[in-house]
C-alpha positions as CSV (number, residue, x, y, z in Angstrom):
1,X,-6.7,2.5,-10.9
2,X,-4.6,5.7,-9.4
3,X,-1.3,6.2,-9.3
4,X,0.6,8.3,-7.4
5,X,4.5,8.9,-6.6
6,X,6.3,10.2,-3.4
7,X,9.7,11.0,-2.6
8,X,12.4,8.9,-1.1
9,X,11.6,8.9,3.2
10,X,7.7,10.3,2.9
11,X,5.6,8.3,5.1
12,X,2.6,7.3,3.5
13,X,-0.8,6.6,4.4
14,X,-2.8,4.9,3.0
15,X,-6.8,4.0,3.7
16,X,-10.2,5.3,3.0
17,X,-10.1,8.5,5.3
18,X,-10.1,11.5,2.7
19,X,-6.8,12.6,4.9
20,X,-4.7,9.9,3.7
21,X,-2.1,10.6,1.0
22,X,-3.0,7.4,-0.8
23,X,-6.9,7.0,-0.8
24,X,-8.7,3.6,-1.3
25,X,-12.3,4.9,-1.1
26,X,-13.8,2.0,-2.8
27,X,-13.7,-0.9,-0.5
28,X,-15.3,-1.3,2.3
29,X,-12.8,-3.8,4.0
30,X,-10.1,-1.4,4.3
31,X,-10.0,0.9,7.3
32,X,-9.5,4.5,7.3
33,X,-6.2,4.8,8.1
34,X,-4.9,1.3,7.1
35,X,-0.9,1.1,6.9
36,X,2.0,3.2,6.7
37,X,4.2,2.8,4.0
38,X,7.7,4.3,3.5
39,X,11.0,3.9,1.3
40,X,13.9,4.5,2.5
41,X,17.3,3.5,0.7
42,X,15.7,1.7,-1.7
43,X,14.2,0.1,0.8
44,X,9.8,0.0,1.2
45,X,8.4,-1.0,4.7
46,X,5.1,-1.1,5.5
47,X,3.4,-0.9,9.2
48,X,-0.7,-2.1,9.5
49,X,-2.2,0.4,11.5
50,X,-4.3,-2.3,13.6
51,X,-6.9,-2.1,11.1
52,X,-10.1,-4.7,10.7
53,X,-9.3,-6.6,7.9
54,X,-4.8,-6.5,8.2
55,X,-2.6,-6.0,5.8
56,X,-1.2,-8.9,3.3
57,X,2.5,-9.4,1.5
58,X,1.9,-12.2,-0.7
59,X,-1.4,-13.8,0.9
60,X,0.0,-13.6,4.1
61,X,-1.1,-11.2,6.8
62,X,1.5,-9.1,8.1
63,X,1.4,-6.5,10.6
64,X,4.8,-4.9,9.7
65,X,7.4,-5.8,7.4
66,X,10.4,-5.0,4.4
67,X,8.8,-5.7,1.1
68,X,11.0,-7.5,-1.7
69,X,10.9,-6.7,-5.5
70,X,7.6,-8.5,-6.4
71,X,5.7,-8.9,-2.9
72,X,2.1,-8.5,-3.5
73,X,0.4,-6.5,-1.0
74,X,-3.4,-6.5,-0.5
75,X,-5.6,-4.8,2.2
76,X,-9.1,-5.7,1.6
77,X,-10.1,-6.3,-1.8
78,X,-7.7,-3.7,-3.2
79,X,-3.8,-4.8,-4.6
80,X,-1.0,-2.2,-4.3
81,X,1.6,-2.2,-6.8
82,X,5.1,-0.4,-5.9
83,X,7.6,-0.3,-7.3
84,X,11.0,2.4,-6.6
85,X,12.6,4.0,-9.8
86,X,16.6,3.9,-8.7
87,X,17.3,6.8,-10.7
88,X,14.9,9.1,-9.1
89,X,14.3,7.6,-5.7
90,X,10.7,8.0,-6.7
91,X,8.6,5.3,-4.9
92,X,5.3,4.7,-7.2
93,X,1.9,3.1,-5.8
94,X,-0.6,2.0,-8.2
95,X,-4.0,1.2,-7.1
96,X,-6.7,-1.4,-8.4
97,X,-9.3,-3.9,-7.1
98,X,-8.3,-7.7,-7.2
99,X,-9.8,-9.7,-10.0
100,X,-11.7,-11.8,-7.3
101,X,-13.9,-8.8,-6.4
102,X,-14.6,-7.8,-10.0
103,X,-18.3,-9.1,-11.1
């Protein structure tokens, strides 16, 4: 698992291409360049960047939308936690593969 933090208003990519400021490099099923994410005002929105396989807030695919304290979003086999620290305005992704890939 990797986890990395960005600043209020930094759009990130994320995908497999070695480019992307959040790289899933382990899964197959997620494109190279994947979906945007950003935070602003407290506020994270993601955008799918047509990839193969779409993007997914809570087992749903979704091509762009707000996410809400607790939305689960998956692309591929991989989850992405996020969370946004109000004190900082830090937003922070954690990586890791969903238990249904795992053995």
């Amino acid at each position: 698992m990797s986890e990395k933090n960005f600043s209020q208003g930094e759009i990130v990519t994320i995908g497999r291409a070695l480019d992307c400021d959040c790289i899933v490099d382990d899964d197959t099923r997620v494109s190279r360049l994947h979906l945007v994410l950003v935070a602003v005002g407290g506020q994270v929105s993601i955008r799918d960047l047509n990839s193969k396989n779409g993007t997914f807030v809570n087992g749903k695919p979704k091509s762009r939308c707000v996410l809400q304290t607790g939305d689960r979003l998956t692309i591929g086999t991989t989850e992405i936690v996020w969370s946004v620290a109000a004190e900082t305005s830090t937003l922070t992704l954690s990586v890791k593969k969903t238990e249904t890939d795992q053995g």
